[in-house]
SEFI-249106 format. One record per atom (N, C-alpha, C): residue number from 0; atom name; x, y, z. Coordinates in steps of 0.02 Angstrom, whole numbers, plus 50000, padded with zeros to 5 digits. Example, Ala and Ser with C-alpha at 12.3 -4.5 7.8 and 13.67 -1.06 7.14 Angstrom:
BEGIN
<rec k="0" a="N" X="50660" Y="49716" Z="50390"/>
<rec k="0" a="CA" X="50615" Y="49775" Z="50390"/>
<rec k="0" a="C" X="50660" Y="49835" Z="50390"/>
<rec k="1" a="N" X="50642" Y="49888" Z="50354"/>
<rec k="1" a="CA" X="50684" Y="49947" Z="50357"/>
<rec k="1" a="C" X="50645" Y="50002" Z="50394"/>
This chain:
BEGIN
<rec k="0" a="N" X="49195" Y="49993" Z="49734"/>
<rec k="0" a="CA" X="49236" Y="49944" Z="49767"/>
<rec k="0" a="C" X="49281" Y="49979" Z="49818"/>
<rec k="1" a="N" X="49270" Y="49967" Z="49889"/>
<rec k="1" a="CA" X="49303" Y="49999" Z="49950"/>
<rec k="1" a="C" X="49339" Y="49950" Z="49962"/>
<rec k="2" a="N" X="49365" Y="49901" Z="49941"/>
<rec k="2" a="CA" X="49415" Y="49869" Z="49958"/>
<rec k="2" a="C" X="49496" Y="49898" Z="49972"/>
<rec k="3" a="N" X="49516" Y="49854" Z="50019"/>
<rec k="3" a="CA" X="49591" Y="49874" Z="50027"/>
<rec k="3" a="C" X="49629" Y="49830" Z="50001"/>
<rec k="4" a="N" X="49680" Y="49848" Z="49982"/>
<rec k="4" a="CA" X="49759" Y="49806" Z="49942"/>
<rec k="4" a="C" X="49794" Y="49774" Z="50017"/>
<rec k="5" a="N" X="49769" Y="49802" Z="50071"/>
<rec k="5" a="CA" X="49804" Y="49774" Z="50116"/>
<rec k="5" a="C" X="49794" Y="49728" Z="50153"/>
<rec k="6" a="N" X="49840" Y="49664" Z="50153"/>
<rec k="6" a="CA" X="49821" Y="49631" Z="50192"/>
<rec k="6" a="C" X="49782" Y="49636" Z="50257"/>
<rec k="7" a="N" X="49723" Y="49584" Z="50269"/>
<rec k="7" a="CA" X="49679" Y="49601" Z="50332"/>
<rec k="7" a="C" X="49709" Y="49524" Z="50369"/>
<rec k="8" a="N" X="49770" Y="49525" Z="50412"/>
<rec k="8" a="CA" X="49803" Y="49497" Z="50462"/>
<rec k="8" a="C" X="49821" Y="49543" Z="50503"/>
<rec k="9" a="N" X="49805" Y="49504" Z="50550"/>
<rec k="9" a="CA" X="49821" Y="49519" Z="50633"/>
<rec k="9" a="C" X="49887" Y="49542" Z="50637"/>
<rec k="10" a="N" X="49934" Y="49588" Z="50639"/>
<rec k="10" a="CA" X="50015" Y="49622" Z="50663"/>
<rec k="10" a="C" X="50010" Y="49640" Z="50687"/>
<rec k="11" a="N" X="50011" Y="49614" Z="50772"/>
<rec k="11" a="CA" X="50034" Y="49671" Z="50825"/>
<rec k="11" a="C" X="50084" Y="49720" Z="50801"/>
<rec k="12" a="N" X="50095" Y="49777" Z="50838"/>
<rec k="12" a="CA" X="50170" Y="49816" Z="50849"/>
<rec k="12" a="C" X="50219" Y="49788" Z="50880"/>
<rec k="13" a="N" X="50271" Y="49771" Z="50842"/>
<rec k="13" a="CA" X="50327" Y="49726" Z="50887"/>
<rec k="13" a="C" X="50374" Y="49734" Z="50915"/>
<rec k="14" a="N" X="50380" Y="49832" Z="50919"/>
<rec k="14" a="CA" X="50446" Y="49875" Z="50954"/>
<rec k="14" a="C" X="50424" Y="49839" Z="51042"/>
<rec k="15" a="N" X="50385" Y="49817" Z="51049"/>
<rec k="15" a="CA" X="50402" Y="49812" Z="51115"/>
<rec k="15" a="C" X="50416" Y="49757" Z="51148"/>
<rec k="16" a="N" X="50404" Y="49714" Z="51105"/>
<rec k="16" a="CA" X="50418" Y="49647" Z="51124"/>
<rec k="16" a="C" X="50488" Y="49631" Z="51147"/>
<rec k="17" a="N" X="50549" Y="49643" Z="51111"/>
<rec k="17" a="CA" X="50621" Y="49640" Z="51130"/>
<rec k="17" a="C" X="50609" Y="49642" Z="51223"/>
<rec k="18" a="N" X="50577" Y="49700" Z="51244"/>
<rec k="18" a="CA" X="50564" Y="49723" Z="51304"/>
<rec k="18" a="C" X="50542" Y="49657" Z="51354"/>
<rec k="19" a="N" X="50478" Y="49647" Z="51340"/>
<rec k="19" a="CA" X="50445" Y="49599" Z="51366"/>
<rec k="19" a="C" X="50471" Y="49505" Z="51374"/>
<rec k="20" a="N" X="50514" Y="49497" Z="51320"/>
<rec k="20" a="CA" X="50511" Y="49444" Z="51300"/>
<rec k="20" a="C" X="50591" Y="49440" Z="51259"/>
<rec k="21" a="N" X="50640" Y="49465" Z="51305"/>
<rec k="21" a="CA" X="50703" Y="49467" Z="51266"/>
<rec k="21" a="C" X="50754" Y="49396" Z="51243"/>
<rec k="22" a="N" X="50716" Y="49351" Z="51247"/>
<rec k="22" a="CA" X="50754" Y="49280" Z="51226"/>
<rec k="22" a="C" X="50704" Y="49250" Z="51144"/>
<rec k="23" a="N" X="50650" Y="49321" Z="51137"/>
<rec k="23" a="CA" X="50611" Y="49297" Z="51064"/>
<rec k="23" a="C" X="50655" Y="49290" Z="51014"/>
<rec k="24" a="N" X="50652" Y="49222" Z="50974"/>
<rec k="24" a="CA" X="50703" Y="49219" Z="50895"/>
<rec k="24" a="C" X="50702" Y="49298" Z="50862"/>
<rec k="25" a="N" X="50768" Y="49295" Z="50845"/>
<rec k="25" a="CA" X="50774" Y="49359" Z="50803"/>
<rec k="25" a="C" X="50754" Y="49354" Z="50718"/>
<rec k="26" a="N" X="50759" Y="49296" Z="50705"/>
<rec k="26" a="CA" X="50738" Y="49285" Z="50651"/>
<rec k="26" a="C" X="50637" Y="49295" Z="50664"/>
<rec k="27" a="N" X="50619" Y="49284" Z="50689"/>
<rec k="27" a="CA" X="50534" Y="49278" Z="50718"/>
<rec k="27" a="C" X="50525" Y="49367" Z="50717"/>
<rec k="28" a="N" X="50572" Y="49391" Z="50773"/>
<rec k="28" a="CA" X="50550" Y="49457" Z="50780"/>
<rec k="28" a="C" X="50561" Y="49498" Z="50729"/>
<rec k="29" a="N" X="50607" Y="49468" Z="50690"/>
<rec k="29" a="CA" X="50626" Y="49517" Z="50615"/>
<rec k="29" a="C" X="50563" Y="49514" Z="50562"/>
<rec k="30" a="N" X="50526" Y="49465" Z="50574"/>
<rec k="30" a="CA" X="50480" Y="49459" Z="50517"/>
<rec k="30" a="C" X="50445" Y="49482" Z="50520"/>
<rec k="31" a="N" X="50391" Y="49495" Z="50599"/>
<rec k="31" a="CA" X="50370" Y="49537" Z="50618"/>
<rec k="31" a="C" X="50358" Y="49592" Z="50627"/>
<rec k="32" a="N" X="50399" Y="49606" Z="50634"/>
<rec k="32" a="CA" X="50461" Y="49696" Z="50624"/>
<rec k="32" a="C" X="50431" Y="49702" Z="50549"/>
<rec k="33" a="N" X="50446" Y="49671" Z="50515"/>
<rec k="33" a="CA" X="50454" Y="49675" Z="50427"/>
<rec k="33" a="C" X="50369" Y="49672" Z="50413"/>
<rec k="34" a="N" X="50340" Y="49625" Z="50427"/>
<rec k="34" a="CA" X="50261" Y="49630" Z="50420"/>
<rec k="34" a="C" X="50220" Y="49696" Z="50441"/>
<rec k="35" a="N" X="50238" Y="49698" Z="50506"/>
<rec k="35" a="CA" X="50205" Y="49768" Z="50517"/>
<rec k="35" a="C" X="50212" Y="49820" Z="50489"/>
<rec k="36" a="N" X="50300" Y="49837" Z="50473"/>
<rec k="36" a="CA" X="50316" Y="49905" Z="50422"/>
<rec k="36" a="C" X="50280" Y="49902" Z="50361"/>
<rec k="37" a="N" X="50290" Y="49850" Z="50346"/>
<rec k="37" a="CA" X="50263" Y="49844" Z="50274"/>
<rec k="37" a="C" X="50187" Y="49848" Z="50285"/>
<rec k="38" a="N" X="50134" Y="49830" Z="50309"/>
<rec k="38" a="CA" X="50091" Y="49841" Z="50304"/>
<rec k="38" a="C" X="50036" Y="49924" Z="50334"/>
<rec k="39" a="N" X="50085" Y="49930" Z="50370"/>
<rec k="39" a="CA" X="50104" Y="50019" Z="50396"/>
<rec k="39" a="C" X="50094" Y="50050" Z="50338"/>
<rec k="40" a="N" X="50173" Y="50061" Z="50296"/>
<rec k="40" a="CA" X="50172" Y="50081" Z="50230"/>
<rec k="40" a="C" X="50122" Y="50088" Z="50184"/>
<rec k="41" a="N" X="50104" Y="50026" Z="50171"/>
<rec k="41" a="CA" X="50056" Y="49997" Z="50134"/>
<rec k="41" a="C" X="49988" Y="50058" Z="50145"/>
<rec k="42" a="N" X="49966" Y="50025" Z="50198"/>
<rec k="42" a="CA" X="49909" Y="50076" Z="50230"/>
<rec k="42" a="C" X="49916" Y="50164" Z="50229"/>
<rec k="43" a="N" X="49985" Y="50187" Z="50227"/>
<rec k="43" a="CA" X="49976" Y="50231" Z="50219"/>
<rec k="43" a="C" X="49967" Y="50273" Z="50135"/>
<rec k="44" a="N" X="50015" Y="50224" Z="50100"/>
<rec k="44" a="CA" X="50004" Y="50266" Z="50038"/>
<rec k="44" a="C" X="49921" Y="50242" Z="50020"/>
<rec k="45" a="N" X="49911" Y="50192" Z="50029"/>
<rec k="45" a="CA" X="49831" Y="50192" Z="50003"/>
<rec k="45" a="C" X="49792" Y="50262" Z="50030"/>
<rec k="46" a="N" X="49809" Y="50268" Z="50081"/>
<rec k="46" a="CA" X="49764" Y="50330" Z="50123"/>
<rec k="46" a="C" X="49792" Y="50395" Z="50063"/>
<rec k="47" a="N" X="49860" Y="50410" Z="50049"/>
<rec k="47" a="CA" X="49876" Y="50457" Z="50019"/>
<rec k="47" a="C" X="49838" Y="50462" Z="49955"/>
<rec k="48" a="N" X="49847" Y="50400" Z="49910"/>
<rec k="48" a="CA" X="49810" Y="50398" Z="49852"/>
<rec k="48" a="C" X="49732" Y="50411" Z="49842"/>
<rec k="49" a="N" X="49681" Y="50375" Z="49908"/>
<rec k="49" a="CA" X="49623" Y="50393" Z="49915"/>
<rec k="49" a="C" X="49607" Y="50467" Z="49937"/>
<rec k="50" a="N" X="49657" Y="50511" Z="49953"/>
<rec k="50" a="CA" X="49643" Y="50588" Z="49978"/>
<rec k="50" a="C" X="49653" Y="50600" Z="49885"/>
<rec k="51" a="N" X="49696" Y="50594" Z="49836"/>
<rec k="51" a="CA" X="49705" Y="50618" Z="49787"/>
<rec k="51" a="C" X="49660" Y="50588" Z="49745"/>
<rec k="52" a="N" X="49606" Y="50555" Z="49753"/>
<rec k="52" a="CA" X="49590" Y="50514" Z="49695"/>
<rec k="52" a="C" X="49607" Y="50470" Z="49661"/>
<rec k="53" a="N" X="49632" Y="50441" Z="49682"/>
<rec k="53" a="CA" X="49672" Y="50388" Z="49646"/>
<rec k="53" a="C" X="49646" Y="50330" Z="49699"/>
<rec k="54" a="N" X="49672" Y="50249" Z="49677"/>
<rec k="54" a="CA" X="49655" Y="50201" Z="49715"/>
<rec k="54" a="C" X="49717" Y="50155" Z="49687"/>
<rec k="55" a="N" X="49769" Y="50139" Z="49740"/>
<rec k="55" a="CA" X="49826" Y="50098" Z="49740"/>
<rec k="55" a="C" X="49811" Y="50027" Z="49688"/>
<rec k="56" a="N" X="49847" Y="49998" Z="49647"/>
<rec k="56" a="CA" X="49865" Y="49945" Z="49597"/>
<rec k="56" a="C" X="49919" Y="49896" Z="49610"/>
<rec k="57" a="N" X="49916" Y="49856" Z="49615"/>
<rec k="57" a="CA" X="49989" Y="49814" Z="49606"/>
<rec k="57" a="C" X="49991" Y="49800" Z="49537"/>
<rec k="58" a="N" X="50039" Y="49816" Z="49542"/>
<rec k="58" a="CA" X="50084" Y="49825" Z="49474"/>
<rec k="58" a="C" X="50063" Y="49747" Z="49461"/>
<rec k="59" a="N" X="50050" Y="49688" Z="49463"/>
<rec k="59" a="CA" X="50051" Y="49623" Z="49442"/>
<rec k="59" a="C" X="49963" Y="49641" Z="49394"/>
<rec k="60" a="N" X="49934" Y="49682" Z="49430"/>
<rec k="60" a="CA" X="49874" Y="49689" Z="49393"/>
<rec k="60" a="C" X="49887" Y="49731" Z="49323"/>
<rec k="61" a="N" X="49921" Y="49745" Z="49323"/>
<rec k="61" a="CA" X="49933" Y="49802" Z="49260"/>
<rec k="61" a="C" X="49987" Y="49777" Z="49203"/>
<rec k="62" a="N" X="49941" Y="49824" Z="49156"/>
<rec k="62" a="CA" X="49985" Y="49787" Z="49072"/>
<rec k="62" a="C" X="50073" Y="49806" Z="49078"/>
<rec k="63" a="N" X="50132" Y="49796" Z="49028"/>
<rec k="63" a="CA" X="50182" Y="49837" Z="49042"/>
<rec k="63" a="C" X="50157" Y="49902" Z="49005"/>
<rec k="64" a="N" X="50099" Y="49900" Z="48963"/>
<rec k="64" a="CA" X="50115" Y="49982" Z="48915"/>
<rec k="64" a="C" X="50078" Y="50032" Z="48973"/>
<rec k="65" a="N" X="50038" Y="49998" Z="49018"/>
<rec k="65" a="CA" X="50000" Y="50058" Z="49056"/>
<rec k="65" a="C" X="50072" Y="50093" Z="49114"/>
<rec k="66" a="N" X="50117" Y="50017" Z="49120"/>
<rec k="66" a="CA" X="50164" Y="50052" Z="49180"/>
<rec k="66" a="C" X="50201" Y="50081" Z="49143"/>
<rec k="67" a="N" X="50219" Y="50090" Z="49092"/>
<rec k="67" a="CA" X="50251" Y="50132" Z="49051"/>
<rec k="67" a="C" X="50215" Y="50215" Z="49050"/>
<rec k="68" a="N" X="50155" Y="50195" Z="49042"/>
<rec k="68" a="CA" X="50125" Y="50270" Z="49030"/>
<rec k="68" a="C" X="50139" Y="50326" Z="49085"/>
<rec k="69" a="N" X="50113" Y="50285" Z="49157"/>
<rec k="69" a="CA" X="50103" Y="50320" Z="49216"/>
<rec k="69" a="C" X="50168" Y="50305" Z="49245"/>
<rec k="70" a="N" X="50231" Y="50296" Z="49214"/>
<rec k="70" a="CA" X="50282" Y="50271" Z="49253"/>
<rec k="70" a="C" X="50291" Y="50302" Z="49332"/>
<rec k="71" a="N" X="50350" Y="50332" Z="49329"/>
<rec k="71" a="CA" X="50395" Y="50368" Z="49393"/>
<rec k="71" a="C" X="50312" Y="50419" Z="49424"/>
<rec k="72" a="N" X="50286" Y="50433" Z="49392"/>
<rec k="72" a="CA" X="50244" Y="50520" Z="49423"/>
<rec k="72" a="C" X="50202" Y="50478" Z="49456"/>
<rec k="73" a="N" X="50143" Y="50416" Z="49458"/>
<rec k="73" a="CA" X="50122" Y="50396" Z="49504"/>
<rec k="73" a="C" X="50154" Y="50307" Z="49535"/>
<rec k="74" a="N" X="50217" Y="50319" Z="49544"/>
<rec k="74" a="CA" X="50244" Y="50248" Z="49553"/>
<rec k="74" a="C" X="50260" Y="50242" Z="49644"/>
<rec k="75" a="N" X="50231" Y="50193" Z="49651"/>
<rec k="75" a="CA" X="50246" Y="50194" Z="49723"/>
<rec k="75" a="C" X="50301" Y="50109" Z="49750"/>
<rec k="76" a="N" X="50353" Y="50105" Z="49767"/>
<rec k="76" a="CA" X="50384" Y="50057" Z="49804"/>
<rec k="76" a="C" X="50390" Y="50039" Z="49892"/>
<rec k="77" a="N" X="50365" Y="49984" Z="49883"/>
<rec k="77" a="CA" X="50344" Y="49977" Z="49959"/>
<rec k="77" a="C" X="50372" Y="49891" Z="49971"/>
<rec k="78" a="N" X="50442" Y="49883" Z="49985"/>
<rec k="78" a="CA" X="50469" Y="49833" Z="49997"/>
<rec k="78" a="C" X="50495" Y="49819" Z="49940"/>
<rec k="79" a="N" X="50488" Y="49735" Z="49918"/>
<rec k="79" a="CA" X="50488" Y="49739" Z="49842"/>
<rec k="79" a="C" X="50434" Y="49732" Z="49782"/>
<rec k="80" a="N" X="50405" Y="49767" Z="49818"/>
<rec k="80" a="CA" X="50336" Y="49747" Z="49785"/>
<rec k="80" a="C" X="50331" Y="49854" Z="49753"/>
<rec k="81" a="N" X="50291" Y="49843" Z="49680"/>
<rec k="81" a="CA" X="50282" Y="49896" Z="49659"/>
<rec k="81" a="C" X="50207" Y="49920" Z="49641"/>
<rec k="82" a="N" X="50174" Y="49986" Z="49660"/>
<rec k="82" a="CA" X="50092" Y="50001" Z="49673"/>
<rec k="82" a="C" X="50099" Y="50076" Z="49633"/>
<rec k="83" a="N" X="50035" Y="50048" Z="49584"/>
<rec k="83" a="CA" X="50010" Y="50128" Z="49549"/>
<rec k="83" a="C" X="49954" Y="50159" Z="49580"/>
<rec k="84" a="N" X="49961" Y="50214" Z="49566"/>
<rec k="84" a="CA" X="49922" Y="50247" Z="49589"/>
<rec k="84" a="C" X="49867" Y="50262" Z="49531"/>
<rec k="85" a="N" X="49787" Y="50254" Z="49518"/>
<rec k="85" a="CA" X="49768" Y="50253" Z="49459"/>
<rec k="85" a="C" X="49684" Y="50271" Z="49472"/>
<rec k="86" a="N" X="49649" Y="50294" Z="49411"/>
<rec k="86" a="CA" X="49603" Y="50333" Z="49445"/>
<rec k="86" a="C" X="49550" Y="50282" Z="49413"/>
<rec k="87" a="N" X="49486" Y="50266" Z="49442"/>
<rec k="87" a="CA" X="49451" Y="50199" Z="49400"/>
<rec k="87" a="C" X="49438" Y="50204" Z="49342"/>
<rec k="88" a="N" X="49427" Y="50267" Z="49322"/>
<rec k="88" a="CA" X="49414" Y="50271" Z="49219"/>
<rec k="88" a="C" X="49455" Y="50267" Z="49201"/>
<rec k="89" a="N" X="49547" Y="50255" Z="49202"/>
<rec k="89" a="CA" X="49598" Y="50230" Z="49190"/>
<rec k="89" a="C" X="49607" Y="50172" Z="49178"/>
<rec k="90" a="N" X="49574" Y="50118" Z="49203"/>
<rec k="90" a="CA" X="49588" Y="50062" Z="49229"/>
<rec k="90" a="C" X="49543" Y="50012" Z="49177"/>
<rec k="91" a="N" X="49577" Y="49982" Z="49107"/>
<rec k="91" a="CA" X="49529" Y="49920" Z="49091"/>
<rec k="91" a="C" X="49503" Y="49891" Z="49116"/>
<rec k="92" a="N" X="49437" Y="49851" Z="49102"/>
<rec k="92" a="CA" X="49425" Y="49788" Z="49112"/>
<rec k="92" a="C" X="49450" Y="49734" Z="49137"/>
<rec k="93" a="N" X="49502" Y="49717" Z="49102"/>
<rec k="93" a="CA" X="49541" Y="49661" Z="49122"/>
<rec k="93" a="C" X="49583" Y="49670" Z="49196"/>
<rec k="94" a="N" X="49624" Y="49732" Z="49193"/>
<rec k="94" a="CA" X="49631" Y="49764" Z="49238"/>
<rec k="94" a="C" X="49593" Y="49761" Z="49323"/>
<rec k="95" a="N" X="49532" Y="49782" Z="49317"/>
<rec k="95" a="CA" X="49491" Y="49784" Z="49364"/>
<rec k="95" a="C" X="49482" Y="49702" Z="49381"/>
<rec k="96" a="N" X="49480" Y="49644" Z="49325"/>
<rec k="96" a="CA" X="49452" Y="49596" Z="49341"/>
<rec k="96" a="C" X="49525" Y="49554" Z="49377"/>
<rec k="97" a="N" X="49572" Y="49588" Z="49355"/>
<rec k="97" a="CA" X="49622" Y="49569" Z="49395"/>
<rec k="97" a="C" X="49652" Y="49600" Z="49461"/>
<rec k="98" a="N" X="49633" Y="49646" Z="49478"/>
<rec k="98" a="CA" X="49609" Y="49700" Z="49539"/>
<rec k="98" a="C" X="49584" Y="49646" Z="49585"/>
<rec k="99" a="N" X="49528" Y="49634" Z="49585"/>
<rec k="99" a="CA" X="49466" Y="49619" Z="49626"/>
<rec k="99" a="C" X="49500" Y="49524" Z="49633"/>
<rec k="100" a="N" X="49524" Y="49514" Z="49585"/>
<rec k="100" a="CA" X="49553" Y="49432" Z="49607"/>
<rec k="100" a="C" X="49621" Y="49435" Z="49646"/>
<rec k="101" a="N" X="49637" Y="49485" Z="49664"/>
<rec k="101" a="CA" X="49703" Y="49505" Z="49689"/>
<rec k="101" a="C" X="49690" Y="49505" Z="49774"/>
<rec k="102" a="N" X="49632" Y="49537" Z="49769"/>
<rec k="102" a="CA" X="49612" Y="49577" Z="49820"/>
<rec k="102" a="C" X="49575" Y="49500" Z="49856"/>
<rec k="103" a="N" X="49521" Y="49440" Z="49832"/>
<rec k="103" a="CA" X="49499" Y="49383" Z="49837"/>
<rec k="103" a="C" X="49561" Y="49348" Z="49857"/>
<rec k="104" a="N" X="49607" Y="49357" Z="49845"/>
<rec k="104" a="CA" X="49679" Y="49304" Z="49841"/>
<rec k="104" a="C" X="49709" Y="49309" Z="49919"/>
<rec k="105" a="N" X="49708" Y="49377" Z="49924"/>
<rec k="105" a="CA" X="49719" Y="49406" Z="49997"/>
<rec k="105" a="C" X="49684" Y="49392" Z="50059"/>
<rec k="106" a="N" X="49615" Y="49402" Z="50053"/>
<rec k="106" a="CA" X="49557" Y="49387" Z="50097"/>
<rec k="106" a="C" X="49577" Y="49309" Z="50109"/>
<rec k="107" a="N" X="49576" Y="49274" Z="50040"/>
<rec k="107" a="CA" X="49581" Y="49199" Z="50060"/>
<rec k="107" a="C" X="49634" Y="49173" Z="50085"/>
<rec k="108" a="N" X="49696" Y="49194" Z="50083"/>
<rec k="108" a="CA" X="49756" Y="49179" Z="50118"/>
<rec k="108" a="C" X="49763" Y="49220" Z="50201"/>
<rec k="109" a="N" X="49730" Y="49253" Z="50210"/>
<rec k="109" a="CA" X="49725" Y="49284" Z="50277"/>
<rec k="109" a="C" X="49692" Y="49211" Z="50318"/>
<rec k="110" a="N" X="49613" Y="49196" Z="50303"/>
<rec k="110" a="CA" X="49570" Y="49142" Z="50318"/>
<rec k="110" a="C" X="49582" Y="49082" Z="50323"/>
């Protein structure tokens, strides 16, 4: 499974817009601002975790005893949202089947 955790929506870069277009809502450009970082982020620790072996989790997929196990050493925070880092023979069943509906949930809310 080569899937990504990251949303697949369109975010321009929005440092330049202020420039172009300086009467854009600030509330509009802030979200923007906020979408792109975050999905920046996002993209990058996945890249970090896939160089180490590992493949990024949202924590919503995972039991509390597993986030207990792997706490702080592979814990990643990225907004308010929290991502493990976890290697696939780690990873139950249930786990995975909640992985892959996570990942379906995303695709379909992009569409």
């Amino acid at each position: 499974m080569n899937q990504s955790i990251v949303p697949v929506r369109r975010v321009r870069d929005p440092r330049q817009l202020l420039f172009h277009y300086p009467s854009i809502p600030v509330v509009r450009y802030s979200q923007m601002a906020a979408d792109f970082y975050q999905d920046q982020m996002l993209r990058m620790a996945e890249e970090l975790a896939a160089r180490q072996g590992f493949i990024l989790v949202p924590a919503c997929c995972l039991s509390w005893r597993k986030k207990q196990e792997i706490a702080a050493e592979r814990q990643v925070s990225i907004g308010k949202h929290s991502y493990y880092m976890m290697r696939r023979d780690e990873m139950t069943k249930r786990a995975q089947e909640k992985l892959k509906a996570y990942i379906e949930q995303l695709q379909e809310d992009v569409s």
